[in-house]
C-alpha positions in Angstrom: -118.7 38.3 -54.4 -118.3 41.7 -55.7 -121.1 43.0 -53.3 -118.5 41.8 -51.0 -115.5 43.6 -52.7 -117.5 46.6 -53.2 -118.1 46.8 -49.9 -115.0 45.8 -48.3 -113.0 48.4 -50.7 -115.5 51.3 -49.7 -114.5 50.8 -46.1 -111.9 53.0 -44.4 -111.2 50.1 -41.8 -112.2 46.4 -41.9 -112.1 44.3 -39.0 -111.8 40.6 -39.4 -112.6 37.9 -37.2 -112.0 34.3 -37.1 -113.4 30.9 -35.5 -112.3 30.1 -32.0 -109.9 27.6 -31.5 -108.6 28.7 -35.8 -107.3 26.6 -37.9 -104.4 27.5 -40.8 -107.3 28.1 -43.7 -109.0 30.2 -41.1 -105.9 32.4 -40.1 -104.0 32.1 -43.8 -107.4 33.5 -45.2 -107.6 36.2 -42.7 -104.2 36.9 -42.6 -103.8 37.6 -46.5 -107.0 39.7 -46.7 -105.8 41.8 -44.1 -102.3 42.4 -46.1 -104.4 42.9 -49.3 -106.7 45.7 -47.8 -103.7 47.2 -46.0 -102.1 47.6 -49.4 -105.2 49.4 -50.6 -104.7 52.0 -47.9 -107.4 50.3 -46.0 -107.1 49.7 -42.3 -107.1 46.3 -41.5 -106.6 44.1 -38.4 -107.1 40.3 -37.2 -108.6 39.6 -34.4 -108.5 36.5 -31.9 -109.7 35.3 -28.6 -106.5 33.9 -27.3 -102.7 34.0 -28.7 -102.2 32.1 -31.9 -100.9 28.1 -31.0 -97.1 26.9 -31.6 -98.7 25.4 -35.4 -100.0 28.5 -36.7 -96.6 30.5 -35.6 -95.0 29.8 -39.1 -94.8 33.5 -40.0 -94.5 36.3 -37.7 -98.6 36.7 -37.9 -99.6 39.6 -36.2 -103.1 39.5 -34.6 -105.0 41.6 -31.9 -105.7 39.3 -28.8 -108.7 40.6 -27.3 -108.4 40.4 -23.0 -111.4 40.0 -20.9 -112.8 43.3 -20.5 -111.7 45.0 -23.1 -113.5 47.3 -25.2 -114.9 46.1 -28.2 -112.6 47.3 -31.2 -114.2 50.3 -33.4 -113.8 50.2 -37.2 -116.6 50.5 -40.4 -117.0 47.2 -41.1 -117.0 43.9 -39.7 -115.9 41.1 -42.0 -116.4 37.1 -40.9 -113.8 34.6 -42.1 -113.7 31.3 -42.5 -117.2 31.5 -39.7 -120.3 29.5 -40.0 -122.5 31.6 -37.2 -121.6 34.3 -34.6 -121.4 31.0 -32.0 -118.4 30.1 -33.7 -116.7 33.9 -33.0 -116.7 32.9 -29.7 -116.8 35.7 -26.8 -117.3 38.0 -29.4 -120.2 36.6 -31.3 -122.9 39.2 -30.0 -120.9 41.7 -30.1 -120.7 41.4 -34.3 -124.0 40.3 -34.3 -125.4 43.9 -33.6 -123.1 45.3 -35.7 -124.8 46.8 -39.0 -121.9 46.6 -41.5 -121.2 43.2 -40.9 -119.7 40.9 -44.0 -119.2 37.0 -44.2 -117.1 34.7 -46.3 -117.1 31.1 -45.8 -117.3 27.8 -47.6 -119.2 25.7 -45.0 -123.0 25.3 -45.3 -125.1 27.7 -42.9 -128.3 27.0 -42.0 -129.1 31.0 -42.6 -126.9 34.1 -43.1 -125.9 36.1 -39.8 -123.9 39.0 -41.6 -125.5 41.9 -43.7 -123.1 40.6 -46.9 -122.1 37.2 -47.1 -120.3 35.2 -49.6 -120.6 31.4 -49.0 -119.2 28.6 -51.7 -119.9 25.2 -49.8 -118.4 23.4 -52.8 -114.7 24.9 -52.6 -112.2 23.1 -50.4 -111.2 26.1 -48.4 -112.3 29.5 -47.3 -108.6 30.6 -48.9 -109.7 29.6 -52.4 -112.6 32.0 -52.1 -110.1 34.8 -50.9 -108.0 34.3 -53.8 -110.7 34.5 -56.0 -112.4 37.8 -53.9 -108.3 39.3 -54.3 -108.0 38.7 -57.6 -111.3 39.7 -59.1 -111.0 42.9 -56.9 -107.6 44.0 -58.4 -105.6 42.7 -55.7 -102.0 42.3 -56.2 -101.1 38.6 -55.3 -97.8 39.1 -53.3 -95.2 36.5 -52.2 -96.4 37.0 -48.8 -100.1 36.5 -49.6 -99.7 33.7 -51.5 -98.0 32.3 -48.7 -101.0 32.4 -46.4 -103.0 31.3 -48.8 -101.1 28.6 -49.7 -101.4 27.1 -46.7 -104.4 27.8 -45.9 -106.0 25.4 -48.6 -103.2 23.0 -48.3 -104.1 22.7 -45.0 -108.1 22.2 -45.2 -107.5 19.8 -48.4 -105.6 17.4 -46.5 -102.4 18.4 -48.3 -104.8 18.0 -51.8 -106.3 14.8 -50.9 -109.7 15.4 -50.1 -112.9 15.2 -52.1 -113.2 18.8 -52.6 -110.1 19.1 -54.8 -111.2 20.0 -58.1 -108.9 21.7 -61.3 -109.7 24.8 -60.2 -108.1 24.3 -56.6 -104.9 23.3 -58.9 -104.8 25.8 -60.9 -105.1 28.4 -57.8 -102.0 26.6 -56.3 -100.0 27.1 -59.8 -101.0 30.6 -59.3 -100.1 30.8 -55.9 -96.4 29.1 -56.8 -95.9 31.4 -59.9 -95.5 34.1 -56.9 -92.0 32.0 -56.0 -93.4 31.0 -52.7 -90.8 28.3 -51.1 -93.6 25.1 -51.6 -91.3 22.6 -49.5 -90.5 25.0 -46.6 -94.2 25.7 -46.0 -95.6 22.2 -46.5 -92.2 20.9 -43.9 -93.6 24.1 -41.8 -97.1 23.0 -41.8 -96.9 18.9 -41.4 -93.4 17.7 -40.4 -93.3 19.8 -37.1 -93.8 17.6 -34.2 -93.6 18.4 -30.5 -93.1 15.6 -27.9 -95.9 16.5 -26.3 -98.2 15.9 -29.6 -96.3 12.7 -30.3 -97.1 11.6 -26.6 -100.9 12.6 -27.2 -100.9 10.4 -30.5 -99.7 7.3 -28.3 -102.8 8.1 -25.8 -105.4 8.4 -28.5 -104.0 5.1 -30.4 -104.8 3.5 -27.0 -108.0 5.0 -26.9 -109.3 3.4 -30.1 -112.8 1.8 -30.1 -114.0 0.0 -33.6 -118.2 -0.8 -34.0 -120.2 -1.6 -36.8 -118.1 -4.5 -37.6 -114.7 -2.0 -38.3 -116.8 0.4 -40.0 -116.7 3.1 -37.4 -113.6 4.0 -35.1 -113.4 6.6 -32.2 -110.5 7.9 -30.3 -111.0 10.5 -27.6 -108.6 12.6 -25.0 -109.5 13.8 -21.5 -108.5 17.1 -19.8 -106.5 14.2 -17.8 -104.4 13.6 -20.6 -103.7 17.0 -21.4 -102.7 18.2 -17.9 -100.6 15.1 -17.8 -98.2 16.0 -20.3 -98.6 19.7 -20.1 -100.1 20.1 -23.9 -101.9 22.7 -25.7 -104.9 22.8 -27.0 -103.8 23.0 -30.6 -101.8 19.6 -29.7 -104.4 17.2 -30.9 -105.3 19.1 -34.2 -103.6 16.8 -36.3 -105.8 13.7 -34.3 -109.1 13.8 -36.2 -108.0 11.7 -39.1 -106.5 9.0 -37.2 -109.0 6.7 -36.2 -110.2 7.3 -40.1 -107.0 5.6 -41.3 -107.9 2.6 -40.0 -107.9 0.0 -42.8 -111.7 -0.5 -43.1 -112.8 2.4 -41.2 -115.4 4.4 -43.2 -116.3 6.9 -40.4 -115.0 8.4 -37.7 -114.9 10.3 -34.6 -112.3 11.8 -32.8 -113.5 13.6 -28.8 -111.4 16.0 -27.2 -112.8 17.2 -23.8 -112.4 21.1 -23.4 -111.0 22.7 -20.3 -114.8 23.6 -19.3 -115.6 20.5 -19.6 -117.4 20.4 -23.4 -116.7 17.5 -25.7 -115.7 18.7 -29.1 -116.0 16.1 -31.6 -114.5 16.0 -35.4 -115.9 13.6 -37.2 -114.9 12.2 -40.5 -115.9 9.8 -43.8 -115.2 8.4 -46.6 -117.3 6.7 -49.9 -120.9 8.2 -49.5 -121.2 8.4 -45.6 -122.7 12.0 -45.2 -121.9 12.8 -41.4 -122.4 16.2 -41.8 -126.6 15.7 -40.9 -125.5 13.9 -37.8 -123.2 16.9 -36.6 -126.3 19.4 -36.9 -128.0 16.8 -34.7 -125.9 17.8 -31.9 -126.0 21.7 -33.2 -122.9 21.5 -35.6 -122.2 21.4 -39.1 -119.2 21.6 -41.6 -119.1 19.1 -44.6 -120.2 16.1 -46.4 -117.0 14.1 -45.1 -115.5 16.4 -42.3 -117.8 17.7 -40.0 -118.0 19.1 -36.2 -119.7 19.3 -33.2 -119.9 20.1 -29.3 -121.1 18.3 -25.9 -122.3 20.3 -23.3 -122.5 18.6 -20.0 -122.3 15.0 -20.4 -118.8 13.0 -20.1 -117.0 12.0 -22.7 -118.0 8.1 -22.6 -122.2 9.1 -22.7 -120.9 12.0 -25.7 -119.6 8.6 -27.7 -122.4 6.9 -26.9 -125.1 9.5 -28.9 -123.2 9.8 -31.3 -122.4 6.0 -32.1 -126.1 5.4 -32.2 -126.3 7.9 -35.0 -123.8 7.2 -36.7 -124.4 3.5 -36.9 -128.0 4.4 -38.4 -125.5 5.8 -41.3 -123.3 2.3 -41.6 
């Protein structure tokens, strides 16, 4: 880590780029390095494939959209957040993969390191606890408006503190974070008590969609590109999906399938107890945790998609 800070600090401009399709500990890590370099006279922008969804609009979060033919941005070093491989960058992938001054920080596991620097904790909850402790070991000032980010950015990826990976120290980073006088109940009514119609509607579809095996032990839920069009939603609409066939009294694994508008299956799985589903998402060229894990479908429907993947995970049961 203080390779990383070293290097960052000794940069006159830091790009930083995050996941396709990001999620808040994705964005509300990005977003709070990029204030903490800028107030080190640092230049510092975020960088996305496509406009940030309705969810992650809780602040006025000021990225750089990158359009189709665009030139690719120019700055002195090219930091990673929240990114397991230059796949998951998306469009812009290569690109920072012949870069020289190239940085990661990440808490999933990688199969091998495609930056020049990286910093990767797989046992934190979230990639925001790792840029707390990258801010405040590097003589970062904390501000409200950091702590905001970062707040939810691991209350996001912890399940709101419920998950596994909650340890003492992931508490005592969130007394931290409060000390700033960050408003706890405005960004936790921001972050889960915000429903459109349209997500409400999509919730109804995949209740419908439910399929138990293994005797109750594994559930599935899925939504089509049918769906979606039907009811006009966005992609970020079904984020909040891939716990709910896991809620299931009984359940111990699950798998929620959302079909992509090119047709790809992207599939969240998650456990509970000692299932490890995180080996059967690198089956299918993903990754991500012990109990929350992720992985893509190319050109197969969704019904053959749950059918792989139910033989493999019934091999777990």
């Amino acid at each position: 880590m203080k390779k990383v800070i070293e290097h960052l600090k000794n940069s006159s401009s830091v790009a930083i780029f995050v996941h396709t399709n990001p999620d808040w500990d994705c964005i509300g890590s990005a977003m709070a390095l990029r204030f903490a370099l800028r107030s080190s006279g640092i230049k510092a922008d975020v960088f996305t494939e496509v406009p940030l969804s309705r969810h992650l609009s809780i602040f006025e979060t000021d990225v750089i959209v990158f359009a189709e033919g665009e030139t690719a941005p120019d700055y002195e070093c090219y930091c990673a957040v929240d990114v397991g491989s230059c796949d998951r960058i998306g469009k812009w992938g290569k690109f920072f993969e012949d870069k020289e001054n190239t940085v990661c920080i990440d808490h999933h596991h990688q199969t091998g390191s495609f930056a020049k620097i990286s910093y990767v904790e797989p046992s934190r909850s979230a990639t925001g606890e790792l840029i707390y402790e990258l801010l405040t070991l590097g003589g970062f000032e904390i501000t409200k408006e950091i702590a905001a980010y970062l707040y939810c950015a691991i209350s996001s990826d912890t399940g709101s503190f419920q998950y596994a990976s909650v340890n003492r120290r992931t508490y005592e980073i969130i007394i931290a974070l409060t000390d700033t006088g960050i408003n706890t109940t405005y960004l936790c009514s921001m972050l889960y008590e915000r429903n459109a119609l349209t997500q409400l509607k999509l919730k109804a579809e995949a209740i419908e969609s439910i399929r138990l095996y293994s005797g109750g032990k594994i559930a599935t839920a899925k939504i089509t590109n049918e769906i979606m069009q039907k009811y006009g939603a966005e992609k970020s609409d079904t984020d909040a999906l891939a716990q709910l066939p896991r809620s299931i009294d009984g359940v111990m694994i699950s798998a929620f399938l959302k079909q992509q508008p090119d047709g790809n299956i992207r599939v969240s799985l998650r456990s509970l107890g000692d299932y490890n589903i995180e080996p059967v998402a690198r089956i299918f060229g993903g990754g991500g945790h012990k109990k929350a894990a992720g992985c893509t479908f190319k050109e197969v429907s969704i019904e053959e998609a749950e059918k792989q993947l139910i033989k493999e995970l019934e091999k777990l049961i």
